[in-house]
mmCIF file as Biopython writes it, N, C-alpha, C and O atoms, coordinates in Angstrom:
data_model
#
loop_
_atom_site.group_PDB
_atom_site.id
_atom_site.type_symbol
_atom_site.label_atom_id
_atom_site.label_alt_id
_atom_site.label_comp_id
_atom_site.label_asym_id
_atom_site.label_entity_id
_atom_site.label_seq_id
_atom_site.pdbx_PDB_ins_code
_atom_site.Cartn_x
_atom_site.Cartn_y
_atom_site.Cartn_z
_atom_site.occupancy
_atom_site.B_iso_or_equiv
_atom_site.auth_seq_id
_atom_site.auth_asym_id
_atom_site.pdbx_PDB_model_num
ATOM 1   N N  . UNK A ? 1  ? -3.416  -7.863 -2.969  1.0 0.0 1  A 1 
ATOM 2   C CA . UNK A ? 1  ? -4.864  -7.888 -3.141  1.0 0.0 1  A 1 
ATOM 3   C C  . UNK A ? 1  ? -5.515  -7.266 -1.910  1.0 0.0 1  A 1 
ATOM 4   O O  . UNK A ? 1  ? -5.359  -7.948 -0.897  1.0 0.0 1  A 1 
ATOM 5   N N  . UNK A ? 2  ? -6.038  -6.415 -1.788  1.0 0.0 2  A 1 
ATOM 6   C CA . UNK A ? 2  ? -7.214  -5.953 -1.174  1.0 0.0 2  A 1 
ATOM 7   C C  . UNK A ? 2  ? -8.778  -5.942 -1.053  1.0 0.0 2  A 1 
ATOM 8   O O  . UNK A ? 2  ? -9.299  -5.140 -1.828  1.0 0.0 2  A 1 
ATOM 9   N N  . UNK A ? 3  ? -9.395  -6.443 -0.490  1.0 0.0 3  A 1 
ATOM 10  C CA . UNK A ? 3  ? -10.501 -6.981 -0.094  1.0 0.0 3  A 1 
ATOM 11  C C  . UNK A ? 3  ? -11.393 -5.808 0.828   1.0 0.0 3  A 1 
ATOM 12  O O  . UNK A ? 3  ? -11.055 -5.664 2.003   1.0 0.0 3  A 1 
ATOM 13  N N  . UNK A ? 4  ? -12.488 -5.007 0.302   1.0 0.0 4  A 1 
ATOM 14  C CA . UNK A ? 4  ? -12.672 -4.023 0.523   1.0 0.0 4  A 1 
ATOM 15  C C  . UNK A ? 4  ? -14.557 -4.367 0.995   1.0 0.0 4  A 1 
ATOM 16  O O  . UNK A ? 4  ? -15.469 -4.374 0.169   1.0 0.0 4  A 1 
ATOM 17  N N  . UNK A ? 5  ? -14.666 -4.537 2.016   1.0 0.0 5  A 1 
ATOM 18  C CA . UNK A ? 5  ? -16.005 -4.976 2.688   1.0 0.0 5  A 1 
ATOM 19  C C  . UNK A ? 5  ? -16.851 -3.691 2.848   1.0 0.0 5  A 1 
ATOM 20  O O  . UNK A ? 5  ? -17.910 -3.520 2.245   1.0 0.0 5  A 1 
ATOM 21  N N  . UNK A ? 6  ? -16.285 -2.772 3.733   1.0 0.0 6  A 1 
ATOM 22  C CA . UNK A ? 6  ? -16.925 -1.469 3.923   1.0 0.0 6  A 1 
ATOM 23  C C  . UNK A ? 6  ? -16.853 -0.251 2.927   1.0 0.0 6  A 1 
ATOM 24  O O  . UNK A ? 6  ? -15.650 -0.031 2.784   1.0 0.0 6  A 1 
ATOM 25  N N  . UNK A ? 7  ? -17.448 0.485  2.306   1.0 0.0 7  A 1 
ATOM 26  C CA . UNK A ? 7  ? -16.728 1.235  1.307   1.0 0.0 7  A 1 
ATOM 27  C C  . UNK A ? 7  ? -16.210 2.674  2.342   1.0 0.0 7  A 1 
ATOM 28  O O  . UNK A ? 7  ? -16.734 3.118  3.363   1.0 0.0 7  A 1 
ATOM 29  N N  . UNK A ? 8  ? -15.242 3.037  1.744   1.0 0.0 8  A 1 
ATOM 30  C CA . UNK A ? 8  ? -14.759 4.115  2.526   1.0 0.0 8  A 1 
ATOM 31  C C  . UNK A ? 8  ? -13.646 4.752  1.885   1.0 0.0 8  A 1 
ATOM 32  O O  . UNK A ? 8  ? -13.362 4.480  0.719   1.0 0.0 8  A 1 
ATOM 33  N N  . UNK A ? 9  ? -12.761 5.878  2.808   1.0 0.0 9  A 1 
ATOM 34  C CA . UNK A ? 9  ? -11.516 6.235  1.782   1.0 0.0 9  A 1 
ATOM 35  C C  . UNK A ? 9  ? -10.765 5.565  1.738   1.0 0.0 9  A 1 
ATOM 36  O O  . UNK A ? 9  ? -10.962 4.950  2.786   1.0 0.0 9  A 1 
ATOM 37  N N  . UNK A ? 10 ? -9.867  5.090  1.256   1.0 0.0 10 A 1 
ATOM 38  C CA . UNK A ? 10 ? -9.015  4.234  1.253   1.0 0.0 10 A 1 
ATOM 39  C C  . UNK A ? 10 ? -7.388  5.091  0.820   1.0 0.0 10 A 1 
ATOM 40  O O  . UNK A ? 10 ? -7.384  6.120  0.145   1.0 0.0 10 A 1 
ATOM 41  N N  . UNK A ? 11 ? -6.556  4.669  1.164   1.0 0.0 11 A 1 
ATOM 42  C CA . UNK A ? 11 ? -4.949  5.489  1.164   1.0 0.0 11 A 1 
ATOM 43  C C  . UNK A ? 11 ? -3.874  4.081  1.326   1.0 0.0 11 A 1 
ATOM 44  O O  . UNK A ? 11 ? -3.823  3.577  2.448   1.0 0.0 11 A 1 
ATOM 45  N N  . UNK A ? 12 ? -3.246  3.623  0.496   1.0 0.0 12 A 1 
ATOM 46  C CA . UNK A ? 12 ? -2.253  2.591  -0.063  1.0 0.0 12 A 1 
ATOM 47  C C  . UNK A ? 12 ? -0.970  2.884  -0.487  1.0 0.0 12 A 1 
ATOM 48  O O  . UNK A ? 12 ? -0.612  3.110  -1.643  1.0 0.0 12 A 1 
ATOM 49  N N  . UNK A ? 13 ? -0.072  2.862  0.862   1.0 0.0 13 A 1 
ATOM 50  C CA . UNK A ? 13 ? 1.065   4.047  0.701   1.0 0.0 13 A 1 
ATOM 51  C C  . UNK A ? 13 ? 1.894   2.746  0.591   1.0 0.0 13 A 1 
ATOM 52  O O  . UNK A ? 13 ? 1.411   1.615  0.644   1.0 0.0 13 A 1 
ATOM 53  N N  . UNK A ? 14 ? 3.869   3.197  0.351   1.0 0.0 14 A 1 
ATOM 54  C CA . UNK A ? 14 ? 4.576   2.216  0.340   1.0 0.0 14 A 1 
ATOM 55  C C  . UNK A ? 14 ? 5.404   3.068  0.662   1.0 0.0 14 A 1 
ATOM 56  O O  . UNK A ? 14 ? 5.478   4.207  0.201   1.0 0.0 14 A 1 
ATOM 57  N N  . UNK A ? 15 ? 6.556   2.247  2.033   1.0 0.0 15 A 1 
ATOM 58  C CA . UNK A ? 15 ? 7.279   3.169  2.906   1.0 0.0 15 A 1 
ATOM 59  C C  . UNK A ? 15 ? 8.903   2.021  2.320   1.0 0.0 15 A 1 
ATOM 60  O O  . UNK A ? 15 ? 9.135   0.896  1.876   1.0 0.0 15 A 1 
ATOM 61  N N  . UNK A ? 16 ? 9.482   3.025  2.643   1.0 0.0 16 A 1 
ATOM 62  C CA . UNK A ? 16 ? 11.012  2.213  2.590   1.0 0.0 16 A 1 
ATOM 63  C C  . UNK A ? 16 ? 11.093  1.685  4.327   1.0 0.0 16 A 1 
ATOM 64  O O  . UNK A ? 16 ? 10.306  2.018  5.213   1.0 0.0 16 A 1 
ATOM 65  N N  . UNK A ? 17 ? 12.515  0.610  4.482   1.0 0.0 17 A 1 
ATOM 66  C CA . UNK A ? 17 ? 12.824  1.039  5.963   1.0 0.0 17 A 1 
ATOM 67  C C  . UNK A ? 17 ? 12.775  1.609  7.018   1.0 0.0 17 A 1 
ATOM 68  O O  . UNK A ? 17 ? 12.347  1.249  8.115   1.0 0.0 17 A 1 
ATOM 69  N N  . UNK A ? 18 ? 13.248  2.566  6.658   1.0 0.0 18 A 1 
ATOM 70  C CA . UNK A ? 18 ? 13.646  3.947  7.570   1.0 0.0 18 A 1 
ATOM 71  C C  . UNK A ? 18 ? 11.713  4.826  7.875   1.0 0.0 18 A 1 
ATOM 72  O O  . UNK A ? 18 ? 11.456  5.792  8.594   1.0 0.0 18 A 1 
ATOM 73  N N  . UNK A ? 19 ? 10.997  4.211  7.235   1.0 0.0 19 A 1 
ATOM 74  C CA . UNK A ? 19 ? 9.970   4.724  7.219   1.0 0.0 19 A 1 
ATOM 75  C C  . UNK A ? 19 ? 9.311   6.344  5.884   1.0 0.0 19 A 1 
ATOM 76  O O  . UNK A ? 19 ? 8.226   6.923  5.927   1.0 0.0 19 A 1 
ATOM 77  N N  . UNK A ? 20 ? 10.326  6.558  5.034   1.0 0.0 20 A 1 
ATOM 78  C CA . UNK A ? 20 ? 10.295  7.347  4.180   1.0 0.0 20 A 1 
ATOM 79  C C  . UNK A ? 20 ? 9.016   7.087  3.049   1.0 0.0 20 A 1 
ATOM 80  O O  . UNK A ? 20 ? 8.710   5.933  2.746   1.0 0.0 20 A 1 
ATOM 81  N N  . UNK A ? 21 ? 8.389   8.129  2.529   1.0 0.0 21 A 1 
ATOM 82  C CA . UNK A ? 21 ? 7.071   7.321  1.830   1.0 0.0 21 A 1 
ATOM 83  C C  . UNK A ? 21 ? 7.960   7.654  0.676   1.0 0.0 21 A 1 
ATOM 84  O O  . UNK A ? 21 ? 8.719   8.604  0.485   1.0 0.0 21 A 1 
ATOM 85  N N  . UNK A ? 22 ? 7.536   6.197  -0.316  1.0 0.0 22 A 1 
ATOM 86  C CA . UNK A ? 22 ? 8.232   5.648  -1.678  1.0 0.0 22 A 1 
ATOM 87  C C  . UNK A ? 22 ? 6.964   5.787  -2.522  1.0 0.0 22 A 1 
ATOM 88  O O  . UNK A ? 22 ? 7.320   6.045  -3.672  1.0 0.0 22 A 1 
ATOM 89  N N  . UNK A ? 23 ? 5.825   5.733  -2.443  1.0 0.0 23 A 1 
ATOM 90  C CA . UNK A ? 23 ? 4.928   5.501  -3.437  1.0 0.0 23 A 1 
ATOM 91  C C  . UNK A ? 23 ? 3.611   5.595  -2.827  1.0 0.0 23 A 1 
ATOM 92  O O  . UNK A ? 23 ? 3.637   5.093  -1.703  1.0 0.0 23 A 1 
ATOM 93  N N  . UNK A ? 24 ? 2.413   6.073  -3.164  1.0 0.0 24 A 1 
ATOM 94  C CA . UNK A ? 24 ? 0.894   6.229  -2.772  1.0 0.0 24 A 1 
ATOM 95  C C  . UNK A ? 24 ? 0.699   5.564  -3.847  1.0 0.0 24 A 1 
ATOM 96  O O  . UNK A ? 24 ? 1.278   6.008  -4.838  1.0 0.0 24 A 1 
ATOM 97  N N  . UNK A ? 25 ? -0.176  4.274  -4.033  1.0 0.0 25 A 1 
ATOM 98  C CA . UNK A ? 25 ? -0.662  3.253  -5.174  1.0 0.0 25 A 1 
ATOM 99  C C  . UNK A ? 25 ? -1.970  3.797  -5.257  1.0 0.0 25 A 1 
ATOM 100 O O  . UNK A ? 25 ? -2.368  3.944  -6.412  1.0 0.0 25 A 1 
ATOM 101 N N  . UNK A ? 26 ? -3.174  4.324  -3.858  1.0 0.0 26 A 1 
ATOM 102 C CA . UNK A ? 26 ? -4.417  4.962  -4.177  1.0 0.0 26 A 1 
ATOM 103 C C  . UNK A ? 26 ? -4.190  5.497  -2.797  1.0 0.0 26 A 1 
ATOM 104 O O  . UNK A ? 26 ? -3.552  5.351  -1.755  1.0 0.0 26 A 1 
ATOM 105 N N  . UNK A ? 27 ? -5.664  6.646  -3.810  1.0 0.0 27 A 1 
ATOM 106 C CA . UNK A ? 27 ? -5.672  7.875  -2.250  1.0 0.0 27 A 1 
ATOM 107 C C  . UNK A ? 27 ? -7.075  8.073  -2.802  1.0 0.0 27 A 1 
ATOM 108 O O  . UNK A ? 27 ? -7.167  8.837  -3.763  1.0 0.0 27 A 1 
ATOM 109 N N  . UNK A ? 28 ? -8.286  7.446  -2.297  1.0 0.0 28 A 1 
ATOM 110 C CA . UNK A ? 28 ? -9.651  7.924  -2.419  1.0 0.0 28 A 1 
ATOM 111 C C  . UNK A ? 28 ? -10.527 6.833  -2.282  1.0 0.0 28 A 1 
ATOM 112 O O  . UNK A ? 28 ? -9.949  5.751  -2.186  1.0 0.0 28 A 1 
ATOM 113 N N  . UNK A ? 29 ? -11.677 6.806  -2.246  1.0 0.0 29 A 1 
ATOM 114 C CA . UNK A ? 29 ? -12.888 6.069  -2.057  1.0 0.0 29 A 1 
ATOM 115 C C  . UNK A ? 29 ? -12.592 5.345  -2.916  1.0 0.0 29 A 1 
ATOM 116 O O  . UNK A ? 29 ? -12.097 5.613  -4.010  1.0 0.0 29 A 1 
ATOM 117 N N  . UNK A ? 30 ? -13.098 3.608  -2.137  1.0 0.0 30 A 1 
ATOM 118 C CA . UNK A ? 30 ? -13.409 2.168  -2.935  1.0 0.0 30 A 1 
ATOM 119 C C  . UNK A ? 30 ? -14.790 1.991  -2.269  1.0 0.0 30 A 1 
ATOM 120 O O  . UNK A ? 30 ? -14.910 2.318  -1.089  1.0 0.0 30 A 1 
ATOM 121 N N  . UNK A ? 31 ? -15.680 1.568  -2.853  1.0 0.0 31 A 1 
ATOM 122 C CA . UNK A ? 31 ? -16.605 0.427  -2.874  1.0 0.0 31 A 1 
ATOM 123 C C  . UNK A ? 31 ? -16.081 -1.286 -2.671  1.0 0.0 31 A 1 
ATOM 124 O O  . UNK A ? 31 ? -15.100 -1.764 -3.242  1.0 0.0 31 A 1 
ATOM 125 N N  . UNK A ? 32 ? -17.076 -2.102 -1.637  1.0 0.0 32 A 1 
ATOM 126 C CA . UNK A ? 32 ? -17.048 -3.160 -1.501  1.0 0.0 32 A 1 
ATOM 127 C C  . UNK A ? 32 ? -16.279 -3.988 -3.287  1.0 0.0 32 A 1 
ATOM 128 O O  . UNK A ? 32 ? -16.620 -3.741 -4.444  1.0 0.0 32 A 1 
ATOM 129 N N  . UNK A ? 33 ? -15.339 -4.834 -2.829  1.0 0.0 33 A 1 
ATOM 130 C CA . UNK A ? 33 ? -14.893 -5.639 -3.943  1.0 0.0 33 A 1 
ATOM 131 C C  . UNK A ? 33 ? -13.577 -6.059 -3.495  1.0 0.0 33 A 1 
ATOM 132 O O  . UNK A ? 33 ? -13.317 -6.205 -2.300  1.0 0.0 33 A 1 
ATOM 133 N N  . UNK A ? 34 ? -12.610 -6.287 -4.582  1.0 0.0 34 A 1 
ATOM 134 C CA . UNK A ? 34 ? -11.158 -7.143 -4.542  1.0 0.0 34 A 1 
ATOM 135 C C  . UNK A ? 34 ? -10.760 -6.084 -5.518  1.0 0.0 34 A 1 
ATOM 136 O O  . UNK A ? 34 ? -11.412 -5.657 -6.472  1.0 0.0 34 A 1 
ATOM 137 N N  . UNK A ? 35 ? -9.308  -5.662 -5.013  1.0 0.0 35 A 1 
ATOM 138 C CA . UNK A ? 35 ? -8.673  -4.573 -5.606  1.0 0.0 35 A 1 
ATOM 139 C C  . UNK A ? 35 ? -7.216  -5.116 -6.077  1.0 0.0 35 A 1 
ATOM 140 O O  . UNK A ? 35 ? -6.870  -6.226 -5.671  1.0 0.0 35 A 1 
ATOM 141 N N  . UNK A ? 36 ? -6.641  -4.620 -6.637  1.0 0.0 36 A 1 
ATOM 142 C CA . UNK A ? 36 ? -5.176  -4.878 -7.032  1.0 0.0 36 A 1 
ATOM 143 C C  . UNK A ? 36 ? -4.561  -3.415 -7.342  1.0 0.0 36 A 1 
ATOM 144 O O  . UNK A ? 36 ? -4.972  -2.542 -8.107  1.0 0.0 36 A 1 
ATOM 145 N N  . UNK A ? 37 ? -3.458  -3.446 -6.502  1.0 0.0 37 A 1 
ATOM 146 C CA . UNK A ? 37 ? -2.362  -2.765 -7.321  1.0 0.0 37 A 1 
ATOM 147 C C  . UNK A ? 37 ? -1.307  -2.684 -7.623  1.0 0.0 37 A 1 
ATOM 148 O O  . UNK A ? 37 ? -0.491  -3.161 -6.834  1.0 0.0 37 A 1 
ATOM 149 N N  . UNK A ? 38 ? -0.767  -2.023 -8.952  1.0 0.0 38 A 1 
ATOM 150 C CA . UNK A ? 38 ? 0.499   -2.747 -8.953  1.0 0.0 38 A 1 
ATOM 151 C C  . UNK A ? 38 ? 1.720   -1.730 -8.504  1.0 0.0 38 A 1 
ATOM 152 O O  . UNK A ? 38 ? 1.587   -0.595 -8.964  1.0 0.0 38 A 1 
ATOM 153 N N  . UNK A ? 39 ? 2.665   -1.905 -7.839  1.0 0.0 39 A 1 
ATOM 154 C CA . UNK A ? 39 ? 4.099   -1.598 -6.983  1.0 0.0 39 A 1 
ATOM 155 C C  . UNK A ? 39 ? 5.053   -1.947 -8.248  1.0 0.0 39 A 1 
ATOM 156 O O  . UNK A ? 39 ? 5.346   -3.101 -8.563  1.0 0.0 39 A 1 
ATOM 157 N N  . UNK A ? 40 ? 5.534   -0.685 -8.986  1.0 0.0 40 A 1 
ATOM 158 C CA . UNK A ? 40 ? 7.007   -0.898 -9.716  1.0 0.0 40 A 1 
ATOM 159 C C  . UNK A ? 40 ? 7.696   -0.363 -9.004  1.0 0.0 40 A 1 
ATOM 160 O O  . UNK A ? 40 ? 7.535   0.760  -8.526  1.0 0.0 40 A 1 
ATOM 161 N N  . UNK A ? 41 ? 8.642   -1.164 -8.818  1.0 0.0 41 A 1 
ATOM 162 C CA . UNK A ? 41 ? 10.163  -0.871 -7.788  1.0 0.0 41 A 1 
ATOM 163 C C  . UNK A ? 41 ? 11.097  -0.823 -8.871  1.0 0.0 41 A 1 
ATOM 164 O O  . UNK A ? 41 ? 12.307  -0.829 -8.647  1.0 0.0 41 A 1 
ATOM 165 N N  . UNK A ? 42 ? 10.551  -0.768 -10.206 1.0 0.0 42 A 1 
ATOM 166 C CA . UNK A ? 42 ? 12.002  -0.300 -11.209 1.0 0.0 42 A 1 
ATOM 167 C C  . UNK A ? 42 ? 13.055  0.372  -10.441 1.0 0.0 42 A 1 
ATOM 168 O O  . UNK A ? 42 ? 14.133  -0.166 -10.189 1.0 0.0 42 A 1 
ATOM 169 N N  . UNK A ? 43 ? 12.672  1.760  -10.008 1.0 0.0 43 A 1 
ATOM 170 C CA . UNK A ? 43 ? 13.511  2.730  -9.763  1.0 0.0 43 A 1 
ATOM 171 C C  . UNK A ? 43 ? 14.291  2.761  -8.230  1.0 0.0 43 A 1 
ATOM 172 O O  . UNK A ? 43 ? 15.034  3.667  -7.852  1.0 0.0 43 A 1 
ATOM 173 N N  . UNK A ? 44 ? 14.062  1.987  -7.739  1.0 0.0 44 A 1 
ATOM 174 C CA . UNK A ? 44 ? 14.451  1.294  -6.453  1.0 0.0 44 A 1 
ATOM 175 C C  . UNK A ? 44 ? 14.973  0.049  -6.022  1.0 0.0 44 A 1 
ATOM 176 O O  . UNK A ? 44 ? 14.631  -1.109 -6.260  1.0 0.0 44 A 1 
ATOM 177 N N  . UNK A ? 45 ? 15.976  0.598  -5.262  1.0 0.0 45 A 1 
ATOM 178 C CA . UNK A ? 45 ? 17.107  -0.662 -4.646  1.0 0.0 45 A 1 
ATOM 179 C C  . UNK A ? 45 ? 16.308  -1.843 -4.413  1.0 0.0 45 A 1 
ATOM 180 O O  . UNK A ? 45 ? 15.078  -1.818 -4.361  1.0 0.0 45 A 1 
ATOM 181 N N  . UNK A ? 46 ? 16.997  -2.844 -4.277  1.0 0.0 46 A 1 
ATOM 182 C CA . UNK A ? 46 ? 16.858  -4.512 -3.282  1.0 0.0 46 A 1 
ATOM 183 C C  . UNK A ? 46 ? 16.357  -3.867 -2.231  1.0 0.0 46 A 1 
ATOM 184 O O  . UNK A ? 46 ? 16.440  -2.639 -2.210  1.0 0.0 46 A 1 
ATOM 185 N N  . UNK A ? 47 ? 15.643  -4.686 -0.987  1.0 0.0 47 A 1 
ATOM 186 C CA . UNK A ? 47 ? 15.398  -4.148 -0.232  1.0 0.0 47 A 1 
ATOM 187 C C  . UNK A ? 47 ? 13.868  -4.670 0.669   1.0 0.0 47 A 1 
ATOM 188 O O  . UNK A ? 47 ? 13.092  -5.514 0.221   1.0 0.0 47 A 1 
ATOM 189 N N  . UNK A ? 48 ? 13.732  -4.123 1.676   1.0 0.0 48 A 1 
ATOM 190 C CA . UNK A ? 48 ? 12.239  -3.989 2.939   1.0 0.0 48 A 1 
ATOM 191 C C  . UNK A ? 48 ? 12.026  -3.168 2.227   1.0 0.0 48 A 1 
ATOM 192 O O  . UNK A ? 48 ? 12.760  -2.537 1.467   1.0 0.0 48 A 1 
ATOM 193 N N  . UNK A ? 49 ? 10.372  -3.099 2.555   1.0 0.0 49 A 1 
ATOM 194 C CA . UNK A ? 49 ? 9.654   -2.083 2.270   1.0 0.0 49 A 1 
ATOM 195 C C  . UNK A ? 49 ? 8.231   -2.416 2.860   1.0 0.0 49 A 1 
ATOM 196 O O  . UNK A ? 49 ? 7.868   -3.586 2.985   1.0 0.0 49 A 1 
ATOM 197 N N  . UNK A ? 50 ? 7.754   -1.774 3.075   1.0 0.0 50 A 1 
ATOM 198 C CA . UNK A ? 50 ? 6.372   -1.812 4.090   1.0 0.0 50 A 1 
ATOM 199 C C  . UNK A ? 50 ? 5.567   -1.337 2.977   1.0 0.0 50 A 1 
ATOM 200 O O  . UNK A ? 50 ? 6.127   -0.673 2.105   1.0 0.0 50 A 1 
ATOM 201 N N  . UNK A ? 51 ? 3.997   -1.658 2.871   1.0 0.0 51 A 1 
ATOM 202 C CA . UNK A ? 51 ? 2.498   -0.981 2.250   1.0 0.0 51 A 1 
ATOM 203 C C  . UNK A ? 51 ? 1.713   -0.990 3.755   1.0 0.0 51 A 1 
ATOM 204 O O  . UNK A ? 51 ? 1.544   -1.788 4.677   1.0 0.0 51 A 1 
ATOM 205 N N  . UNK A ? 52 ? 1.331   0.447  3.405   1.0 0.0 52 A 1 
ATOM 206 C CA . UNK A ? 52 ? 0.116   0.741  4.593   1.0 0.0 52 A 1 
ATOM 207 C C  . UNK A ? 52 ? -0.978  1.025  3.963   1.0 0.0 52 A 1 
ATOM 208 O O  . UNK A ? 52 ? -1.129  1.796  3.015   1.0 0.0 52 A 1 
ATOM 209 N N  . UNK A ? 53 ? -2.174  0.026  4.819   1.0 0.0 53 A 1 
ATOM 210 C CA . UNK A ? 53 ? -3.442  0.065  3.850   1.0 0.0 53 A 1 
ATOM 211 C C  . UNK A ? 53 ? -4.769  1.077  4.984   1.0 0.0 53 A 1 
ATOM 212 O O  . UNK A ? 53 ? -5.221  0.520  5.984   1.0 0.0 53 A 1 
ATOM 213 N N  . UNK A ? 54 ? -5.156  2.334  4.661   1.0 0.0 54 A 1 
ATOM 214 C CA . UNK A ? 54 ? -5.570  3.206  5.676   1.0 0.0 54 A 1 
ATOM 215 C C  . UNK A ? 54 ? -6.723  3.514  5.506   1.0 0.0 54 A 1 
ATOM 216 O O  . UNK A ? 54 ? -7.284  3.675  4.422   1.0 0.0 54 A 1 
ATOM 217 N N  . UNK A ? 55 ? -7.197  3.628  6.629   1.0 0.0 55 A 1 
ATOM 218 C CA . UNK A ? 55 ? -8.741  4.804  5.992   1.0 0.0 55 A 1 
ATOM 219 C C  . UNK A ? 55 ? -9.074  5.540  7.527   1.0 0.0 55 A 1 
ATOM 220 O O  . UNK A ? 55 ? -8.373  5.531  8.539   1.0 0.0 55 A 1 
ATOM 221 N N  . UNK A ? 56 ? -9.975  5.966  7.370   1.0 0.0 56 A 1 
ATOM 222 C CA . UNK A ? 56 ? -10.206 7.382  8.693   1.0 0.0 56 A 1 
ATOM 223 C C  . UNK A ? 56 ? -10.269 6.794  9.280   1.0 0.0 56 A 1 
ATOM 224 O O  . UNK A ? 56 ? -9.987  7.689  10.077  1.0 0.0 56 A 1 
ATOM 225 N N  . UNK A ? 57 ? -10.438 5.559  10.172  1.0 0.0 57 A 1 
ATOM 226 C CA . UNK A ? 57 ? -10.795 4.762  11.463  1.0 0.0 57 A 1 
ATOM 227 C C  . UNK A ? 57 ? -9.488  3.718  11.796  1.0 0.0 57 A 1 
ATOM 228 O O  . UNK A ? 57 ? -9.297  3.354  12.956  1.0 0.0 57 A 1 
ATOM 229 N N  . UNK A ? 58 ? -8.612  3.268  10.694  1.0 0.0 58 A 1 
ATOM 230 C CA . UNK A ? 58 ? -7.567  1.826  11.185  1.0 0.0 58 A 1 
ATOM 231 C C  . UNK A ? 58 ? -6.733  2.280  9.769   1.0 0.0 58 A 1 
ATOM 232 O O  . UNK A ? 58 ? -6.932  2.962  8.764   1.0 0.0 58 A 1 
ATOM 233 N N  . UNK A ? 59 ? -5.435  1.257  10.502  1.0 0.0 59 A 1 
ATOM 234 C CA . UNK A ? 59 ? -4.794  0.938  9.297   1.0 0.0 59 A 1 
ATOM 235 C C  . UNK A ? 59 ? -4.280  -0.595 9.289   1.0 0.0 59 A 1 
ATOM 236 O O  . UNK A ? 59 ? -4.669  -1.348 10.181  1.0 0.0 59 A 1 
ATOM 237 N N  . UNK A ? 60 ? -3.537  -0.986 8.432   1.0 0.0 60 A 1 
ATOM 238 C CA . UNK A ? 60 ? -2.497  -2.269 8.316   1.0 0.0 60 A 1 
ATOM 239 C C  . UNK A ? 60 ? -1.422  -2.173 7.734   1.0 0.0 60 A 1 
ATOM 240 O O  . UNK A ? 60 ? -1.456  -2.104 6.505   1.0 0.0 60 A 1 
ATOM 241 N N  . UNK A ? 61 ? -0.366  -2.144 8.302   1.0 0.0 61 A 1 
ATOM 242 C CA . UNK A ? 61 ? 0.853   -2.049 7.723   1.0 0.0 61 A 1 
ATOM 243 C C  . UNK A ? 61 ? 1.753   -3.959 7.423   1.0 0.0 61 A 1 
ATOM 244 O O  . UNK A ? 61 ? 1.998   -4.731 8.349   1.0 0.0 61 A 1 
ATOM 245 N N  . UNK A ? 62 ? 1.986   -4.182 6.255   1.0 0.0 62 A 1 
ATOM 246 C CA . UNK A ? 62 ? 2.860   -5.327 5.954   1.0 0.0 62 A 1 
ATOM 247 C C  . UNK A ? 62 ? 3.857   -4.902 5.193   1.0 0.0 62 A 1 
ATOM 248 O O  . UNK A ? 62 ? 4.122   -4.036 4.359   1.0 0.0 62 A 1 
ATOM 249 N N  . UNK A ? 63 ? 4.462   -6.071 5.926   1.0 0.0 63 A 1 
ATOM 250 C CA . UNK A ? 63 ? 6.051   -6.145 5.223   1.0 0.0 63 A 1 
ATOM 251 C C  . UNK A ? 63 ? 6.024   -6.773 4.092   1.0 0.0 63 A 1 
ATOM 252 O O  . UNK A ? 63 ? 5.281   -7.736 3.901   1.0 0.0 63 A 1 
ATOM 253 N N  . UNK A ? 64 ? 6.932   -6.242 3.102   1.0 0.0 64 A 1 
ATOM 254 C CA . UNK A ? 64 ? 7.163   -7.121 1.550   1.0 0.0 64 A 1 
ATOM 255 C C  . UNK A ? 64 ? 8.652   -7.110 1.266   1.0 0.0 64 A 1 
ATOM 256 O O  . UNK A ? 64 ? 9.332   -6.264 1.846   1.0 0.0 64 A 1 
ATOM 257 N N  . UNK A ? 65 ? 9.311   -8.086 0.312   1.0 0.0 65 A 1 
ATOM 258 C CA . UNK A ? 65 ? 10.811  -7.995 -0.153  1.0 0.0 65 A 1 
ATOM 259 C C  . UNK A ? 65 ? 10.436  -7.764 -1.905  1.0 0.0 65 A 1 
ATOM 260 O O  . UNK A ? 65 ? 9.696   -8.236 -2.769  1.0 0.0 65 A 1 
ATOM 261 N N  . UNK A ? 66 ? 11.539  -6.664 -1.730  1.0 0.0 66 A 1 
ATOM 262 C CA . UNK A ? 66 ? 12.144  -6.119 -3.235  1.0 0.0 66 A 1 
ATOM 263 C C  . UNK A ? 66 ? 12.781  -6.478 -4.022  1.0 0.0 66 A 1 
ATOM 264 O O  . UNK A ? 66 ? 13.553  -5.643 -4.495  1.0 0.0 66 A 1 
ATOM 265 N N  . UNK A ? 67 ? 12.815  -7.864 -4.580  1.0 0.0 67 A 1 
ATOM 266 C CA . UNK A ? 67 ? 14.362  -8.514 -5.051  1.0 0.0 67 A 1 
ATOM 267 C C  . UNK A ? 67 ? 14.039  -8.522 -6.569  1.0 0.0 67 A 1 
ATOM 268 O O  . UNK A ? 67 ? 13.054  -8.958 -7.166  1.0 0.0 67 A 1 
ATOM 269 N N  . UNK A ? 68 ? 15.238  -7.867 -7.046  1.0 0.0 68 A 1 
ATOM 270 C CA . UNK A ? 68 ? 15.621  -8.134 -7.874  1.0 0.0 68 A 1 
ATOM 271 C C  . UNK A ? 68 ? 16.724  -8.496 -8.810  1.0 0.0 68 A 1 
ATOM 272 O O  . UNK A ? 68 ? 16.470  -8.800 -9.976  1.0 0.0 68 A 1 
#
């Protein structure tokens, strides 16, 4: 869930380990609100994996587990 106070661009990447990008979930302008998106790891191992949540000024990177 993402929680979007300022509106701005927004970029919602998903990195493996090693730091390799696995998936962009969004790449463009949100408006203030609560966002969701959804991450299918069908096609991908068990595993770490990082989401980086970005825009022109900061980012946040968290850790998540892949289990399936």
């Amino acid at each position: 869930t993402l929680r979007v106070f300022v509106p701005d661009e927004y970029r919602v990447t998903v990195y493996d380990v090693v730091g390799k990008e696995v998936k962009i979930l969004h790449a463009g302008p949100l408006s203030s609100g609560v966002y969701r998106f959804l991450f299918d790891g069908g096609d991908l191992p068990s595993g770490i994996y990082f989401y980086e949540v970005s825009t022109p000024t900061s980012s946040k990177v968290t850790k998540m587990i892949l289990a399936k």
